[in-house]
C-alpha positions as MATLAB code, in Angstrom:
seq = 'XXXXXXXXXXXXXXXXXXXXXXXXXXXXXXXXXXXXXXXXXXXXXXXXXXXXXXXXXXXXXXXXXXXXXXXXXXXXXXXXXXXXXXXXXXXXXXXXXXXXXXXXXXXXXXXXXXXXXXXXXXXXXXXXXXXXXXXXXXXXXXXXXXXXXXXXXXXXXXXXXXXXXXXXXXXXXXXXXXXXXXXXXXXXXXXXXXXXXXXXXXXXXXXXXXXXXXXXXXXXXXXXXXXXXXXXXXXXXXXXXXXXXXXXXXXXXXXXXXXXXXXXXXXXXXXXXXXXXXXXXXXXXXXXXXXXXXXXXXXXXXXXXXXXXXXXXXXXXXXXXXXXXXXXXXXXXXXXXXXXXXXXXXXXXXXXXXXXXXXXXXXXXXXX';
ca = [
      59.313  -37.591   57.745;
      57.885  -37.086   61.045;
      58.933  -39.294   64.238;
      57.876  -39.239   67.485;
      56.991  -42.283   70.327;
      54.087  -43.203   68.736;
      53.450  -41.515   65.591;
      55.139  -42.045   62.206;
      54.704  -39.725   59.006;
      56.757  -40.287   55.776;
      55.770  -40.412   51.909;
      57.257  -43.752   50.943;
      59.641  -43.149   47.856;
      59.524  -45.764   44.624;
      62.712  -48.114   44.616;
      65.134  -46.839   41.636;
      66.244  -50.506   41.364;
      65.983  -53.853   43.431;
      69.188  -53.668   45.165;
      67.785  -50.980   47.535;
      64.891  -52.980   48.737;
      67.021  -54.922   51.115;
      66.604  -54.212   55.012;
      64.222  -51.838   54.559;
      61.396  -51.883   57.085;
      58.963  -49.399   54.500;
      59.084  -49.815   51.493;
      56.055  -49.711   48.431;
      55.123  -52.874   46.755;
      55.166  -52.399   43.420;
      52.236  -53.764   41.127;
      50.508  -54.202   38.069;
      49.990  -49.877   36.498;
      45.926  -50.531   36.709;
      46.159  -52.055   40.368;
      47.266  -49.366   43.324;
      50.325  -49.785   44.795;
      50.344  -51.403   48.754;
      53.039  -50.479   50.935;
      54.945  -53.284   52.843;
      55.404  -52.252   56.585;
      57.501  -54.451   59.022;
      56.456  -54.050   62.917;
      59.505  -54.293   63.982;
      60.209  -50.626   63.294;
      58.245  -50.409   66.392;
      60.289  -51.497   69.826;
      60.197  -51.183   73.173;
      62.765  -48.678   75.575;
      64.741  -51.311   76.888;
      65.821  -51.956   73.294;
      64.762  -55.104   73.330;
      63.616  -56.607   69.910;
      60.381  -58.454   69.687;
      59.170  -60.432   67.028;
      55.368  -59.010   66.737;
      52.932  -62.357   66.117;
      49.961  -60.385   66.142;
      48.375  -56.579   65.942;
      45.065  -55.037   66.055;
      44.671  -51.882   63.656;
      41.946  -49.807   62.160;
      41.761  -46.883   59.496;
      39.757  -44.831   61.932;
      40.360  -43.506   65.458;
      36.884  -44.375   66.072;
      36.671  -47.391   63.732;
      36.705  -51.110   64.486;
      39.925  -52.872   65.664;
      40.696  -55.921   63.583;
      43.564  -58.281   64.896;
      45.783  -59.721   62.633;
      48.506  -62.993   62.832;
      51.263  -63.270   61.335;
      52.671  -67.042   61.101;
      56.784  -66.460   59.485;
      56.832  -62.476   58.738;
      55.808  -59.648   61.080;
      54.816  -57.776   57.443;
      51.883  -55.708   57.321;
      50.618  -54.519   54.205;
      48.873  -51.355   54.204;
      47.320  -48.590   51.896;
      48.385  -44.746   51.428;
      46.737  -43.016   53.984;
      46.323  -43.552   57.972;
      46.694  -46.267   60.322;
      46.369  -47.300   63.828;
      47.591  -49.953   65.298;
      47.321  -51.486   69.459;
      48.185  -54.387   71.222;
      51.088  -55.440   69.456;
      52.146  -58.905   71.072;
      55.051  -61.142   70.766;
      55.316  -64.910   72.325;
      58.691  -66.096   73.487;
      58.393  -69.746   73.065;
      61.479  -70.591   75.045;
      60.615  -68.800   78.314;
      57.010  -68.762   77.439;
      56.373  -65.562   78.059;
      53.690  -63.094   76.097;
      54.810  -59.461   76.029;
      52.093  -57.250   75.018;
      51.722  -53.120   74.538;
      49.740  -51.607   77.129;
      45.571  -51.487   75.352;
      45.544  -47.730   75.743;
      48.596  -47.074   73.452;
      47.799  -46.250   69.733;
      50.173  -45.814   67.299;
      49.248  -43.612   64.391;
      51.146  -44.238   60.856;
      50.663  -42.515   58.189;
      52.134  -42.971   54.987;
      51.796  -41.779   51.539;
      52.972  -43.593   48.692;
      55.455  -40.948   45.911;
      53.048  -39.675   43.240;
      54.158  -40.666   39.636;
      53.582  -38.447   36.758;
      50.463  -40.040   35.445;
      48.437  -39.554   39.125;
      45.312  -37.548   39.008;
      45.021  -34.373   40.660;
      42.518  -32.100   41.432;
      45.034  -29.312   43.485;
      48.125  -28.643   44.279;
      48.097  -30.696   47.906;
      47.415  -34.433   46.033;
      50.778  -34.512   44.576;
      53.959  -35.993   47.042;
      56.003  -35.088   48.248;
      54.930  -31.352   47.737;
      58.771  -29.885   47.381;
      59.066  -32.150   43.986;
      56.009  -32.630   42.298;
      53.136  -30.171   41.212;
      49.527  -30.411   40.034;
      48.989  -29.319   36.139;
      45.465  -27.761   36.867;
      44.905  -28.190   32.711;
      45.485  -32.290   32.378;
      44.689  -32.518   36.358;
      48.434  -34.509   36.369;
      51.539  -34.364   38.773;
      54.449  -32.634   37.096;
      58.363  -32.492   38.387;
      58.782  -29.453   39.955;
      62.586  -27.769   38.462;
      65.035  -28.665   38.524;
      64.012  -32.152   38.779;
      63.218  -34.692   35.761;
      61.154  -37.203   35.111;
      62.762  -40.811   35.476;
      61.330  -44.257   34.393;
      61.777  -46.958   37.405;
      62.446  -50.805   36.469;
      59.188  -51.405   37.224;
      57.741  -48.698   34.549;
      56.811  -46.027   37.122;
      57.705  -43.001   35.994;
      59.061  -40.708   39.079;
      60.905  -37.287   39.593;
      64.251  -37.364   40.792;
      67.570  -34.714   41.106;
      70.103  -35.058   38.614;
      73.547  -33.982   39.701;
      77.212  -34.284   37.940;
      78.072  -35.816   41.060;
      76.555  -37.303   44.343;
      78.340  -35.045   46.982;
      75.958  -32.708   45.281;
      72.604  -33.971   46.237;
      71.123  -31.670   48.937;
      67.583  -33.200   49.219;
      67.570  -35.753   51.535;
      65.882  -39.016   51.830;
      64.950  -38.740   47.875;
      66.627  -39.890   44.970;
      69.517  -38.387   43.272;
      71.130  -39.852   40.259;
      74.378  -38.757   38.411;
      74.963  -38.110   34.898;
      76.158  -41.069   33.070;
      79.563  -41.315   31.695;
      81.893  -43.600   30.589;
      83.731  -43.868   33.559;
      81.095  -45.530   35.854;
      80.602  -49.401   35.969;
      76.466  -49.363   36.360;
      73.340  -48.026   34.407;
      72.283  -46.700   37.646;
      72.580  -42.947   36.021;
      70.747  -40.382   34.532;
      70.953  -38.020   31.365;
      69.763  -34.921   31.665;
      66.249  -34.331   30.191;
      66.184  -32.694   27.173;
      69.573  -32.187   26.221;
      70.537  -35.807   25.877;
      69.419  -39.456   25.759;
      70.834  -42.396   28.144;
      73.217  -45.203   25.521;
      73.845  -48.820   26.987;
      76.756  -49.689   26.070;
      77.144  -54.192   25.635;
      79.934  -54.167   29.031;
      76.704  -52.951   31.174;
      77.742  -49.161   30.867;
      75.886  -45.816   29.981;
      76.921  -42.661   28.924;
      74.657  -39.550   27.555;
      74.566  -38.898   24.470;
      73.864  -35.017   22.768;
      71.698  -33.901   19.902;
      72.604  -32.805   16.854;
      73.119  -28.984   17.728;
      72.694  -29.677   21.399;
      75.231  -29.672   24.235;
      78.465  -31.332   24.661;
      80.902  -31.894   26.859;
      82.993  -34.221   29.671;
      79.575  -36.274   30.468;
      77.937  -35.614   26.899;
      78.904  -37.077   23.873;
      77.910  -36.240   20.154;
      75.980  -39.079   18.477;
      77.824  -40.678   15.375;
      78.866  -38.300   12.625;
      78.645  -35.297   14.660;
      82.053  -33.481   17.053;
      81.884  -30.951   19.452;
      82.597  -27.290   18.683;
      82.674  -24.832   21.103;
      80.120  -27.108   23.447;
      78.143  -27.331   21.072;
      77.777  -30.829   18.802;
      77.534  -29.814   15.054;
      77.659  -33.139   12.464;
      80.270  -33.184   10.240;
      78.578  -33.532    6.837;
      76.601  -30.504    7.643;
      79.232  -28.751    8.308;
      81.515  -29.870    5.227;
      78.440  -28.813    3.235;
      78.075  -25.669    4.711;
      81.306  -25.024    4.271;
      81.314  -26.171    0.219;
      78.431  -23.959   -0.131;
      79.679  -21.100    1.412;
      82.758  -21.144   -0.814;
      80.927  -22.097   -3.940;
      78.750  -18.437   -2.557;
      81.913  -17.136   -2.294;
      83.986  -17.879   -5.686;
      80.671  -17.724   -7.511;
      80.360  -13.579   -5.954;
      84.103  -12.971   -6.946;
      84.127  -14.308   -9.895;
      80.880  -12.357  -11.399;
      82.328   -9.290   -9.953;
      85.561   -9.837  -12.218;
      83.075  -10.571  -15.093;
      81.318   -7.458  -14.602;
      84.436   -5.183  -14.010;
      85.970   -6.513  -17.209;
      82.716   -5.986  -19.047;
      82.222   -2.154  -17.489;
      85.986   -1.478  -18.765;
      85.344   -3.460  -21.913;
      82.168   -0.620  -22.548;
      84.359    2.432  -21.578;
      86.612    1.748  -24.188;
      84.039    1.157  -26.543;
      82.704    3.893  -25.783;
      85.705    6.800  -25.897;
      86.561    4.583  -29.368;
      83.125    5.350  -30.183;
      83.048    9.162  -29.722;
      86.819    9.331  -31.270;
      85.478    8.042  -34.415;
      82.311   10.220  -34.404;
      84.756   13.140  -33.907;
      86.737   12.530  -36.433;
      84.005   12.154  -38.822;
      82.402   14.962  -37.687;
      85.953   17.148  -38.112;
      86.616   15.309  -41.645;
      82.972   15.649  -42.999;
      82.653   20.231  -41.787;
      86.369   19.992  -44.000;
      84.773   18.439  -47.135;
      82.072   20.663  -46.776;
      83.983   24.010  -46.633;
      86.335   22.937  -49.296;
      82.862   21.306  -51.694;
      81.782   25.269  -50.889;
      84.916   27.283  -52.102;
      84.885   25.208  -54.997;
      81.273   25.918  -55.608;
      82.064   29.501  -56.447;
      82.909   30.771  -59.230;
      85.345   34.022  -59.766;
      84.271   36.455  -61.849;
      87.650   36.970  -63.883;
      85.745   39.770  -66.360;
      83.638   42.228  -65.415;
      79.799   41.658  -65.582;
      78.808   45.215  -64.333;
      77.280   47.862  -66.362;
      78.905   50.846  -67.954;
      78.014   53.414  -65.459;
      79.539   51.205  -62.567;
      82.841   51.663  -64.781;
      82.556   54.959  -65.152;
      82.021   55.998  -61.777;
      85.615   53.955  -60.904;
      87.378   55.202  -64.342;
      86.429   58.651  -63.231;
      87.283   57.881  -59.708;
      90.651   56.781  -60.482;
      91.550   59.260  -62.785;
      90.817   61.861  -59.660;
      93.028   59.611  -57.832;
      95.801   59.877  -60.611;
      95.391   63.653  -61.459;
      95.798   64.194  -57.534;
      98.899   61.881  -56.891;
     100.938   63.762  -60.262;
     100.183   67.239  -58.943;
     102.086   66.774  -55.590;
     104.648   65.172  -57.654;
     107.773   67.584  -58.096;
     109.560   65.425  -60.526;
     106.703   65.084  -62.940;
     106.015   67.458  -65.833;
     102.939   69.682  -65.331;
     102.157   69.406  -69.321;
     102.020   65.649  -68.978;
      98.763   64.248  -69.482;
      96.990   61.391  -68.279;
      96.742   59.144  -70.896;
      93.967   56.411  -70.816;
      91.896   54.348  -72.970;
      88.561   54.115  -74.035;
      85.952   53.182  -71.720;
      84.919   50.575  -73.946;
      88.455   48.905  -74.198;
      88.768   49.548  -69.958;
      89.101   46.030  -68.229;
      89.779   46.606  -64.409;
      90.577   44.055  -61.928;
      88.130   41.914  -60.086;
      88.898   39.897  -56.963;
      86.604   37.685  -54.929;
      87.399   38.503  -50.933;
      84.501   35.204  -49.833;
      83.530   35.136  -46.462;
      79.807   35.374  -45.465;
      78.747   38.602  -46.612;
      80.141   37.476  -50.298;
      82.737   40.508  -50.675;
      84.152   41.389  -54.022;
      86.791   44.496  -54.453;
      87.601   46.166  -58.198;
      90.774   46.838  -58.608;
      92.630   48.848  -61.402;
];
């Protein structure tokens, strides 16, 4: 807002209810979305030195410097109403009826007014200077829109015009001036007149003309938002019970369900081991018992020669051999007689002495 003697530059904010309409000398007149909005200007903003307040019947203005003057009367209300954009107005006069006097402005003061009305979110835009006031709102370039510039959000007036405005936990917080500033709603204030913040909750009427915010479902949560029905807030955070209880049930089902087939499985591994050494025992001992049977089967598979099967000259050889063996033994004998002879029998009625030795190589010795 800019003020001086005789100029006047503002951008005329949208009413946030009706209440604040009252003794307000600018304010916009609100009508139908198609139809552009007017904004209802009372003269008697404008005074004299002496502080002396007039009653202005009548006013000449004109949208141009250079443009035609048109004088207008005004019967009950000194209310002008005027478009967005730039205005000059001269001769203001006022008629005291009791003393009869006219007081008029001198005819070579102008005063210059220009207002703009707040931009809503669904003006056009074509750059970045076409959306007010400029410290709030933004062109989109892409949908040629005004946006909320952060950290404001978007807010939807009583009469459906959808504005940006600060939203603050409380009002001592506000540090933009001469705009609108909302707190959060909570259960502790007696009006609707609040705000949720955008995004992260939605605004709840409650039936004694109360609001509060309420979360989403894995959204924020805490002193000024609630969780919605069936959820609580854990950790800031609002998580919904059922979810949770399932989540839960499932993750212990996971659980049991893990331990118990790992039980399964290490009673079935030691189940196999001892299958398995009981296995190998018994193929051990079968293996031991069945190299037994076999070596005995074999010894009895031989047969011992108890007679001699050799030929005569095999006999001979050992008959003559032995009788060496005799003839040499009796000759270092002192005690035996010199004359004594060794006596033997005939080779035919010889029998010597065969036993079987085994083993591999089959042995057999001949004894006398």
């Amino acid at each position: 807002m800019t003020i001086d003697n005789r100029t006047l530059s503002m951008v005329v904010p949208y009413l946030l209810h009706n209440n604040e309409d009252e003794n307000l000398f600018i304010k916009i007149l609100a009508r139908n979305i198609s139809q552009k909005p007017l904004i209802s200007f009372n003269l008697n903003i404008i005074q004299c030195l002496n502080s002396q307040l007039f009653n202005w019947t009548s006013v000449e203005s004109s949208l141009t410097l250079r443009g035609e003057f048109v004088r207008t009367t005004f019967i009950d209300t000194n209310i002008m109403y005027l478009s967005s954009g730039i205005t000059y107005l001269r001769n203001l006069t006022s008629i005291d009826c009791l003393t009869k006097t006219i007081y008029r402005t001198n005819h070579n003061e102008l005063f210059k007014i220009n207002l703009k009305i707040e931009s809503t979110l669904n003006n056009y835009c074509s750059n970045e200077n076409l959306c007010y006031p400029l410290n709030i709102y933004q062109c989109d370039l892409e949908r040629h829109r005004c946006i909320c510039r952060s950290p404001f959000q978007s807010y939807l007036t009583k009469n459906q015009q959808s504005i940006c405005i600060h939203a603050v936990e409380n009002i001592d917080q506000c540090t933009m001036k001469n705009f609108h500033c909302l707190e959060w709603c909570h259960h502790n204030r007696s009006s609707t007149m609040c705000i949720c913040p955008n995004k992260l909750s939605n605004k709840k009427i409650l039936d004694d003309n109360r609001a509060y915010c309420e979360g989403l479902t894995n959204g924020l949560c805490n002193s000024f938002i609630q969780c919605p029905l069936g959820d609580i807030c854990v950790d800031e955070t609002c998580q919904n019970i059922n979810y949770k209880l399932h989540h839960f049930m499932s993750f212990d089902i996971v659980t049991i369900s893990i331990i118990v087939s790992s039980l399964i499985l290490f009673v079935i591994v030691i189940i196999l081991g001892i299958c398995i050494c009981i296995l190998r025992r018994q193929r051990w001992k079968k293996h031991y018992h069945s190299s037994s049977d076999s070596v005995y089967k074999k010894k009895q598979q031989i047969n011992i020669p108890t007679t001699s099967n050799y030929d005569n000259i095999i006999y001979g050889v050992f008959h003559n051999n032995v009788q060496l063996s005799s003839n040499l033994l009796s000759s270092n004998d002192d005690h035996v007689n010199d004359t004594s002879s060794f006596t033997t029998t005939d080779l035919s009625s010889y029998h010597p002495k065969i036993v079987f030795l085994g083993g591999e190589q089959q042995l057999t010795a001949i004894y006398a």
